[in-house]
C-alpha positions as CSV (number, residue, x, y, z in Angstrom):
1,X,73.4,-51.7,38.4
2,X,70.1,-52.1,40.2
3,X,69.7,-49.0,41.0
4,X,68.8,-46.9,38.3
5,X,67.8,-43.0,39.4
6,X,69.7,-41.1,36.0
7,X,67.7,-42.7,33.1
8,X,65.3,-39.6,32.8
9,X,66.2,-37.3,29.8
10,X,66.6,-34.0,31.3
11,X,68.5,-35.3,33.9
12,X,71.2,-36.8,31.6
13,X,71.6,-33.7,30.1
14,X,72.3,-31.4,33.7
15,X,74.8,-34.6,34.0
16,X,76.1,-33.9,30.7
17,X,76.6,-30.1,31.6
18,X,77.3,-29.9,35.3
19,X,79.3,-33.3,36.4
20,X,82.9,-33.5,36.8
21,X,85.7,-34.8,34.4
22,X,88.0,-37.3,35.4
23,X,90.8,-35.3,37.4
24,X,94.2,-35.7,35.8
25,X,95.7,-36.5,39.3
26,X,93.2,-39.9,39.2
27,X,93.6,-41.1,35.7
28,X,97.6,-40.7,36.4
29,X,96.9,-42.5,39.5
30,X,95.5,-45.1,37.6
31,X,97.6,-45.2,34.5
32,X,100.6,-45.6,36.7
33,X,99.0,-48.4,38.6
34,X,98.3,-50.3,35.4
35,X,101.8,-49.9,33.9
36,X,103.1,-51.0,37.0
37,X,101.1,-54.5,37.5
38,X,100.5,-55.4,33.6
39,X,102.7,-52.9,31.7
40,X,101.8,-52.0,28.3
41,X,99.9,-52.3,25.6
42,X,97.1,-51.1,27.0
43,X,94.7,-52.2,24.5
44,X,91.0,-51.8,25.7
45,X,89.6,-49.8,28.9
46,X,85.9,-50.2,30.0
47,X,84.4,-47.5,31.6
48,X,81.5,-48.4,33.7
49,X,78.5,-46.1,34.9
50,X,79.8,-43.2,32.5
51,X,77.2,-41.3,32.0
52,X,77.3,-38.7,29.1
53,X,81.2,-39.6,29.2
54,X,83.3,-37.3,30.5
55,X,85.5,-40.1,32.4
56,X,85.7,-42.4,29.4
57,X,86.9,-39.7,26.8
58,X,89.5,-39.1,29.0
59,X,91.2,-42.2,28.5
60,X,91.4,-41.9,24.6
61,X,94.7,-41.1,24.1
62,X,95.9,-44.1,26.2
63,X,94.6,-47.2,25.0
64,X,93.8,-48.1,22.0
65,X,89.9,-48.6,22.6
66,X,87.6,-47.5,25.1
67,X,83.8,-48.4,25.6
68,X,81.7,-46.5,28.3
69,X,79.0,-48.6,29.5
70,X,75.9,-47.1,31.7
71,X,72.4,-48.3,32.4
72,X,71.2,-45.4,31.0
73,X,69.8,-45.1,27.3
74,X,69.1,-41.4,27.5
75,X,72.9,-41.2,29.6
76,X,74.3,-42.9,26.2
77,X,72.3,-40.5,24.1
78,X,74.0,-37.4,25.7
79,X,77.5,-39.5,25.2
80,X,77.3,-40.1,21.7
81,X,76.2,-36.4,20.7
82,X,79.7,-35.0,22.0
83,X,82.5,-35.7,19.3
84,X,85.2,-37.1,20.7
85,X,88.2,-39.4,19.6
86,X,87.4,-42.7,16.9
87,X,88.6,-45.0,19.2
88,X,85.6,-44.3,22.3
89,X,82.5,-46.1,21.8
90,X,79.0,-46.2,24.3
91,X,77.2,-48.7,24.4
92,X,73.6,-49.6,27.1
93,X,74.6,-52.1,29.8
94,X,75.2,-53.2,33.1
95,X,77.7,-53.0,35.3
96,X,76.9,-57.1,36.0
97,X,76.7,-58.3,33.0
98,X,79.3,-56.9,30.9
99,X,79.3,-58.1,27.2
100,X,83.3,-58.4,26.8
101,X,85.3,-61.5,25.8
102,X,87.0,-63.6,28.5
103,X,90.7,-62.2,29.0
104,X,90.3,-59.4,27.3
105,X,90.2,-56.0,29.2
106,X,93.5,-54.3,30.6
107,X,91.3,-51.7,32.5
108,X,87.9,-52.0,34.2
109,X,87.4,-48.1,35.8
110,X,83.8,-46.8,37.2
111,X,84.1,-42.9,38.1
112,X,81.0,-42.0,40.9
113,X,79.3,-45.4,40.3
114,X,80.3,-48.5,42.0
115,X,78.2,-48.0,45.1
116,X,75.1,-48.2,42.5
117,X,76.9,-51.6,41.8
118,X,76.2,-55.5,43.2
119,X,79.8,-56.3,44.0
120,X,79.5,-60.0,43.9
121,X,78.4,-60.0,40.4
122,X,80.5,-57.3,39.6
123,X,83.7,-58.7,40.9
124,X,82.8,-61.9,38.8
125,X,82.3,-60.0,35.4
126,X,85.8,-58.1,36.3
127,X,87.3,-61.3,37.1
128,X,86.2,-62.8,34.1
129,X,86.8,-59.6,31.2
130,X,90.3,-59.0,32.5
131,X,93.6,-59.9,31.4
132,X,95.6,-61.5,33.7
133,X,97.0,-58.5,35.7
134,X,94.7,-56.5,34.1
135,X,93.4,-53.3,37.2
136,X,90.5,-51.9,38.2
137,X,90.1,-48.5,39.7
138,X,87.1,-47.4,41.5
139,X,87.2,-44.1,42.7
140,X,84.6,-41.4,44.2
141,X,84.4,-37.5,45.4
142,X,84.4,-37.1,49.2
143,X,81.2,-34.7,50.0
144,X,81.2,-32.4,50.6
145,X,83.5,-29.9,48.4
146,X,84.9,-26.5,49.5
147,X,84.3,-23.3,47.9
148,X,86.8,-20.5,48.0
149,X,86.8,-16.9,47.0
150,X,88.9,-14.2,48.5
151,X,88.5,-13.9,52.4
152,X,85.3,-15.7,52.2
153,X,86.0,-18.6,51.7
154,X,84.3,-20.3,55.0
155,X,80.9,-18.7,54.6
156,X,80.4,-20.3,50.9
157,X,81.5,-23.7,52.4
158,X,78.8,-23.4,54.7
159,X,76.5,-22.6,52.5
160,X,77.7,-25.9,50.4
161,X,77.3,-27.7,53.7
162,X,74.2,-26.7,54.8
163,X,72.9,-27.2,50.8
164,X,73.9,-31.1,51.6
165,X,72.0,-30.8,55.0
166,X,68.8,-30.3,53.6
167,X,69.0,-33.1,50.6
168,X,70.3,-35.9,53.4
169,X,66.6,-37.0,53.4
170,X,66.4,-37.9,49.9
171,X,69.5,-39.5,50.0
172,X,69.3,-42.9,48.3
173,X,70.8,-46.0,51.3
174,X,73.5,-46.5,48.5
175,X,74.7,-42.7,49.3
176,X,76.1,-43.8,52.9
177,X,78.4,-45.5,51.1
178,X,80.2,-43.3,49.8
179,X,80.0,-41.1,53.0
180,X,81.9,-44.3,54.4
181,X,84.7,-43.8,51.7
182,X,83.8,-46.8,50.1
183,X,85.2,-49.6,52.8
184,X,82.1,-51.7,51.9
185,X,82.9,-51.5,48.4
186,X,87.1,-52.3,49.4
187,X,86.6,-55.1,51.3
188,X,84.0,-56.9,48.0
189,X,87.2,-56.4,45.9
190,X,87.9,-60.1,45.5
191,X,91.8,-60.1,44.5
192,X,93.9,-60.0,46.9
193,X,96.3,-57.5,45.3
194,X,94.3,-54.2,46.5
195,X,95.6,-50.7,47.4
196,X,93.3,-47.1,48.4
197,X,94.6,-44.1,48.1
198,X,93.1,-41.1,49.8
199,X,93.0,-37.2,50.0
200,X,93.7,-36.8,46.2
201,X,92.8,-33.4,45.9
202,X,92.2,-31.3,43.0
203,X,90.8,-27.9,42.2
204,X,88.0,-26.2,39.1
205,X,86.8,-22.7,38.7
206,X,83.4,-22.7,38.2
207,X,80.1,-20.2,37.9
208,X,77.4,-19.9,40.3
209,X,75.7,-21.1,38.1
210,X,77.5,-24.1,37.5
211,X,77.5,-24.8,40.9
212,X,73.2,-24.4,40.8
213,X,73.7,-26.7,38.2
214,X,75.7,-29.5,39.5
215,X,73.7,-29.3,42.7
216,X,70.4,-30.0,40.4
217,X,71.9,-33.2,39.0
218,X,72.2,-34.8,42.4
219,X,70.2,-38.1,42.4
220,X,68.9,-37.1,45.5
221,X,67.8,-33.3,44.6
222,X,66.2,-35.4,41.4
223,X,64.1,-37.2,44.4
224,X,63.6,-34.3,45.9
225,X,62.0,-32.0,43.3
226,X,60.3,-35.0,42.7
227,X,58.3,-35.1,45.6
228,X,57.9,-31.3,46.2
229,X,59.1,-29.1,43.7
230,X,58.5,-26.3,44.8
231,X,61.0,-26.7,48.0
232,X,63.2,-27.9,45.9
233,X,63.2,-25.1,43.6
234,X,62.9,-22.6,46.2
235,X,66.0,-24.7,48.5
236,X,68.4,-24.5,45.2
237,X,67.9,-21.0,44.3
238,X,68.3,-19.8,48.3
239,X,72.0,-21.6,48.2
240,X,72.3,-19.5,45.1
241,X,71.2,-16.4,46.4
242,X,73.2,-17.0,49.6
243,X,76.5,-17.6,47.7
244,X,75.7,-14.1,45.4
245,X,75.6,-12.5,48.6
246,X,78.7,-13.6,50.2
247,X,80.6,-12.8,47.4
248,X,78.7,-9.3,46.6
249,X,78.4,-10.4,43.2
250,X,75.6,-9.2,40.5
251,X,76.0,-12.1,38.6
252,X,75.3,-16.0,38.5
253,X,78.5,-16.1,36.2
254,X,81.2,-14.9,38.9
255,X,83.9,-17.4,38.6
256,X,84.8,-19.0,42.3
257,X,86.9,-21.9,43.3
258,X,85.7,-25.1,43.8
259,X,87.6,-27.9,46.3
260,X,87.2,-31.6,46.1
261,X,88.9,-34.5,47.3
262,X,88.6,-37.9,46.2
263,X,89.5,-41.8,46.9
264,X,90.4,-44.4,44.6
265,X,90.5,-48.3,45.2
266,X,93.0,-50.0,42.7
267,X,93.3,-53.8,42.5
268,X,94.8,-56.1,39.9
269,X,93.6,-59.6,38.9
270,X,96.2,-62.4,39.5
């Protein structure tokens, strides 16, 4: 992970309030693709790049450890203060050098993250931790999401759009590849055994403010404010005005319906 833009405090904490869970449609994706190479008992999952853990406490009730590993010390911080399951642990690492015992992982997973990765290393380390037909899942959200509300539904995506628009210049190089779905990241996947799966879509209500929110913890909003805050304040609060207004709403609290659609890449070690 040599890219590190999510280590400040405050910004672990918008990550902590405003990122997404793990959809249930992509940890069933995965679960089922792990049952079907390895089968069961699914011992220990490792959840790379997990930030204040949403991802990772999602796989508690299916294995019988999980350990969420980020770069981040403050990112671990925000983690550890939610109370979750016995059996999920955080711990301060990197994505290439993973502190697990040779053979011993069934799951290697990374939510949002790999394009922050060096493949190369990272394949090694996932070559190395994992049982033999032990997976790993890399998956990422498609930018950018809809919004929907009543009849309009196309005007608050534009706004969304347009929100994107004016960050694109503070976008990190490592952004594009998501943009490009990941194909860079597909074709480092070293073991032969390799799948995608596209267009897995799934739906949230949210706030406005929520929304606000999970624009803020953008890495490249981050860069943004930090080189002229006062844009940045003033872009962010516009898209929130905007979106008031198509709605008619008096609040930052009306509930809407958010969009997204995501890609996984699954592989299993031979």
């Amino acid at each position: 992970m040599a890219w590190r833009l999510f280590e400040e405090q405050d910004h672990a904490v918008l990550y902590q309030k405003y990122r997404l869970p793990s959809p249930s449609q992509i940890r069933n994706l995965v679960l089922s693709y792990l049952k079907r190479k390895k089968g069961k008992p699914f011992t220990l999952a490792v959840d790379i790049g997990c930030g204040p853990g949403q991802s990772t406490r999602g796989l508690a009730s299916y294995f019988e450890q999980v350990v969420g590993i980020d770069v981040s010390g403050a990112q671990i911080e925000e983690a550890m203060k939610v109370d979750g399951p016995e059996n999920v642990s955080y711990r301060r690492g990197l994505a290439e050098e993973l502190e697990f015992e040779d053979g011993s992982v069934d799951l290697v997973t990374a939510g949002a993250a790999a394009h922050w990765f060096d493949m190369e290393k990272f394949m090694k380390e996932v070559e190395r931790i994992l049982k033999p037909k032990g997976c790993v899942a890399l998956y990422c959200y498609r930018p950018p999401f809809e919004l929907h509300y009543n009849d309009c539904s196309e005007q608050l995506t534009q706004i969304v759009q347009e929100m994107f628009k004016t960050l694109g210049p503070y976008q990190s190089e490592k952004c594009h590849i998501v943009q490009n779905e990941y194909k860079e990241i597909y074709h480092a996947i070293t073991f032969p055994d390799k799948e995608r799966v596209d267009d897995i879509s799934f739906k949230q209500q949210v706030s406005i403010s929520w929304i606000k929110g999970f624009f803020e913890s953008l890495s490249y909003y981050q860069t943004f404010r930090k080189k002229d805050p006062e844009c940045a304040k003033a872009s962010i609060e516009r898209m929130e005005q905007n979106i008031q207004q198509a709605l008619g709403a008096s609040s930052s609290e009306t509930v809407l319906e958010t969009k997204w659609t995501a890609f996984c890449l699954l592989a299993s070690k031979p």
